[in-house]
N, C-alpha and C positions, 0 to 999 in steps of 0.2 A: 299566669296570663291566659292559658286555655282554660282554666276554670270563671274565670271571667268575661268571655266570649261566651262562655257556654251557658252564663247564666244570663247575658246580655240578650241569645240568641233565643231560650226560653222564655224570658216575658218577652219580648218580641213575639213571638211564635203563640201566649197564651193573648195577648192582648187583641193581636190580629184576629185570631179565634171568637173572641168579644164582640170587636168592632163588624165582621161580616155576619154573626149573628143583631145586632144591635141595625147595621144597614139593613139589613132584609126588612126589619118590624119599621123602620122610618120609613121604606120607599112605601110601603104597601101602605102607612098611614098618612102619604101625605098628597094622597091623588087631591086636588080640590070638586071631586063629585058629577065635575062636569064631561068628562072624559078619561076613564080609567087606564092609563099605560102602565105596560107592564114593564118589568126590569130591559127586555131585549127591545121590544116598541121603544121604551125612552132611549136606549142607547143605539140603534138605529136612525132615528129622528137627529139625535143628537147629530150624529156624524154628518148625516144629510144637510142638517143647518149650520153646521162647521166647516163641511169638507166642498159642500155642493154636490151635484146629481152623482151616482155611482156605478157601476154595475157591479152587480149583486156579488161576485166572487171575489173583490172590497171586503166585502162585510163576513164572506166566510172565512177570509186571510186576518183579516187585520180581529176579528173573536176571535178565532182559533174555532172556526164550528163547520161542519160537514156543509157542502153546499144545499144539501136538500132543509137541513133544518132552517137557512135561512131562507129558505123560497118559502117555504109553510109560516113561520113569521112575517114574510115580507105580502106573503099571497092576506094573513090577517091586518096588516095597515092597509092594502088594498081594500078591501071590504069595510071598512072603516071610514075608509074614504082620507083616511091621513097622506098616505104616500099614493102616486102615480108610477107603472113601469113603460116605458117605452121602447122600441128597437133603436141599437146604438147603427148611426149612419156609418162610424168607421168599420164595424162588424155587424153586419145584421141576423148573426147567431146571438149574440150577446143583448142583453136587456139592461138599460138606465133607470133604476130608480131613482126616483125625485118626489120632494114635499108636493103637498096641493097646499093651498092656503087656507084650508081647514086644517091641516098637520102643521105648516107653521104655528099658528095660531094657540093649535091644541099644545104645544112644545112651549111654546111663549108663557104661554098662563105656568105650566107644570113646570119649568124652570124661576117663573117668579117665584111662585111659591116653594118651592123648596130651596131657591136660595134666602126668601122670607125667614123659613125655619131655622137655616143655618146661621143668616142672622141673630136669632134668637137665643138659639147654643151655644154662640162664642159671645153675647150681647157684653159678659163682664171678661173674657181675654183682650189682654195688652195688644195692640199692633203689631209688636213684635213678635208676641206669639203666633197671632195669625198667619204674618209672613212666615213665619220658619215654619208651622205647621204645611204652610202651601208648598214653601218650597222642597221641604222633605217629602211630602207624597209624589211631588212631582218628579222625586230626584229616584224613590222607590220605583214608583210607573214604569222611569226609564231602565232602572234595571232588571224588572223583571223582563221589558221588550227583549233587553240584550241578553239575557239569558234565554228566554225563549228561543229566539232566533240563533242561540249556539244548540241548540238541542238538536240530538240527533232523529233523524226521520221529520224534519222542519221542511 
């Protein structure tokens, strides 16, 4: 039984290795030219158009990344002109970031397109693959949150 776990656990472990090498060369190839985002811009934007406005220590909780690396990301959508920061009325220490309608915009097109491609890559998977493939990353997702979130120094 443990030697079958343990080989379940190893292609899991090599395939994974695969696929984040494999995503890196797709994100990087699938800017459409007009607006180049990077991996942390797209998944920034992202939240923003998901979650709505935020303050910045959101985004360093929910990555898992120091607050200053997000203000230097966040300070480059700013320059951009993608995101906007403003003072939050309930704390006026703390800053909101939020899209401009140049960052919707820019997120609109680079989510068409790359859900375009993904179209393309499952074009001959069954329906039911596709759902179980969704619903197994999703169900991944949630466990690595919940592991995270049991780790110590969290």
């Amino acid at each position: 039984m443990d030697s079958d776990i343990d080989r379940d656990n190893n292609r899991i472990e090599q395939q994974m290795t695969v696929l984040l090498r494999r995503v890196q060369r797709i994100h990087i190839s699938t800017s459409s030219g007009e607006i180049d985002l990077d991996r942390s811009a797209y998944g920034i934007l992202c939240r923003l158009a998901d979650d709505g406005p935020q303050r910045l220590g959101f985004f360093a909780s929910s990555f898992g990344l120091d607050p200053s690396t997000i203000t230097r990301q966040v300070q480059a959508l700013e320059r951009a002109g993608l995101a906007t920061r403003a003072t939050d009325s309930a704390d006026r220490r703390a800053s909101i970031l939020d899209l401009t309608a140049e960052g919707r915009a820019a997120l609109d097109r680079t989510r068409a397109y790359r859900r375009k491609r993904l179209d393309e890559l499952l074009s001959d998977w069954p329906d039911r693959d596709r759902d179980e493939l969704g619903r197994l990353l999703e169900k991944f997702n949630t466990s690595i949150d919940t592991l995270v979130e049991k780790s110590p120094g969290r």
